[in-house]
C-alpha positions in Angstrom: 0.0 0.0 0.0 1.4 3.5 -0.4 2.2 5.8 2.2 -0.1 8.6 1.3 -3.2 6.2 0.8 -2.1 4.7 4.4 -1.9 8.2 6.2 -5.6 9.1 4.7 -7.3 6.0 5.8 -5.1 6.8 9.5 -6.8 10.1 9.0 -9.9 8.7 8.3 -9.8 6.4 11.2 -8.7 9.2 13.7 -11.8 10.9 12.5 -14.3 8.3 12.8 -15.5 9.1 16.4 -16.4 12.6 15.0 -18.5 11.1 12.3 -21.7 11.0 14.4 -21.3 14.5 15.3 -20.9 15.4 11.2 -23.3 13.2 10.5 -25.6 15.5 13.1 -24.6 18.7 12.2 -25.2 18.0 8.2 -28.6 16.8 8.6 -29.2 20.1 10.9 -27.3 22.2 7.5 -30.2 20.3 5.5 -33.5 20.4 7.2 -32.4 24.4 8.4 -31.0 26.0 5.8 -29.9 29.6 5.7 -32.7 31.5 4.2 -32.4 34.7 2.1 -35.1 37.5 1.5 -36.5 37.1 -1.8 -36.3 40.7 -3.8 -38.9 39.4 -6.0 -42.0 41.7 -5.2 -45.2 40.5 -6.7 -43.4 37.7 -9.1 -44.7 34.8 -10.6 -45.7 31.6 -9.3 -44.2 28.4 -9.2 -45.4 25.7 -11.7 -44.4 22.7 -9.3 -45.6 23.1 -5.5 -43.5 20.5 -3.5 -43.9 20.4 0.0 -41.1 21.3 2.2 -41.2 18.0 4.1 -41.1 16.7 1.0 -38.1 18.4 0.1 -36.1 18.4 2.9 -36.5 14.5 3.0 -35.5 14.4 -1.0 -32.6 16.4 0.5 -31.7 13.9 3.2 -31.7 10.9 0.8 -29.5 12.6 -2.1 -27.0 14.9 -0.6 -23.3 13.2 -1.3 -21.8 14.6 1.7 -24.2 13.1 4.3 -24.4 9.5 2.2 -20.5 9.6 2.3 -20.3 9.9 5.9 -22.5 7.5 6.8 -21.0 4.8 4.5 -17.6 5.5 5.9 -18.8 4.6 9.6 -20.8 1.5 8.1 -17.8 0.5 6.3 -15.3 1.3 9.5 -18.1 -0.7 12.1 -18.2 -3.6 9.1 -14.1 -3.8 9.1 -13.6 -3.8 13.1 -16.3 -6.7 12.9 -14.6 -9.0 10.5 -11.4 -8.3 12.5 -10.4 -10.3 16.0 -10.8 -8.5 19.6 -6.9 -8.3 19.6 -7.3 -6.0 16.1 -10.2 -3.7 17.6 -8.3 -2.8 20.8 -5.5 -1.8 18.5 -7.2 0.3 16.8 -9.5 1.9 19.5 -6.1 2.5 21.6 -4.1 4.0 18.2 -6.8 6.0 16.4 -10.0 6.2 18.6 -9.1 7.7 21.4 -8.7 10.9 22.2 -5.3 10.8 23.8 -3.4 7.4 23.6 -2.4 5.9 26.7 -0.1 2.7 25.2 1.4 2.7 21.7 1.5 -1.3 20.2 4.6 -2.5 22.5 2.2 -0.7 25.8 -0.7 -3.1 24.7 1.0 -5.8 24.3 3.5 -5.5 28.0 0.1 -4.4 30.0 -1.6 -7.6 28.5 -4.2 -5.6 27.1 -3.7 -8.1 23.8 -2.9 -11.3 23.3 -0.4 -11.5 20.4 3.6 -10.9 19.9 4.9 -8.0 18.4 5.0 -8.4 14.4 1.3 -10.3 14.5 0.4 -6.8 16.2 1.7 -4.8 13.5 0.4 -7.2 10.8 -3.0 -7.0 12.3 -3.1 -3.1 12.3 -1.7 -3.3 8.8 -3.9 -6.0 7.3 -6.9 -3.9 8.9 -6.1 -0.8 7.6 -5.6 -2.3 4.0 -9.0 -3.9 4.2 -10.4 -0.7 5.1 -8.2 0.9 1.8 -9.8 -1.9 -0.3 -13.4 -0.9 1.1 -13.0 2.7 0.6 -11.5 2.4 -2.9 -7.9 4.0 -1.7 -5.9 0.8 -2.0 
């Protein structure tokens, strides 16, 4: 895998307990948008009268941003579940967290997984390629 498609899905995976909160906040953008005073004084009518329910949920459905968050966590939650328990604490302690208490040797002294130290980095790498493969990157 290259380097720069291996940093973006890192990226990606530092970002994922964010995507929630995007995910919130986009949906908010959608169904309250920003709006401005129409000049138009006395102008004609509209020939199709949708509904704004209507359109906000037509909105919902087909905006790219929103869609592409919410695969990205499906495909994240889909990869972690394929993967052993020794692979998800891995990659909760190196890229969920907030602020990482062990690095891979940490996890592996404080007994926190189960595995020596090359089947821990081949576990964090096979992960992250599956995740590449998923995403299109790799």
């Amino acid at each position: 895998m290259r380097r720069w498609a291996f940093k973006c899905i890192e990226g990606i995976l530092r970002d994922y307990p964010n995507i929630p909160d995007y995910i919130k906040q986009r949906e908010q953008e959608l169904m309250y948008p920003i709006q401005t005073p129409d000049e138009n004084i006395g102008g004609g009518r509209s020939s199709t009268i949708i509904k704004p329910q209507e359109r906000m949920i037509i909105t919902l459905d087909e905006d790219r941003r929103l869609n592409a968050l919410k695969q990205q966590r499906k495909l994240i939650d889909d990869t972690l579940d394929e993967f052993g328990t020794d692979t998800e604490v891995i990659i909760n302690e190196l890229y969920f967290k907030k602020r990482q208490e062990y690095t891979i040797e940490g996890l592996i002294e404080q007994r926190k997984i189960f595995v020596g130290r090359s089947k821990a980095f081949e576990l964090k790498t096979k992960f992250i390629e599956s995740l590449g493969t998923k995403l299109g990157l790799y």
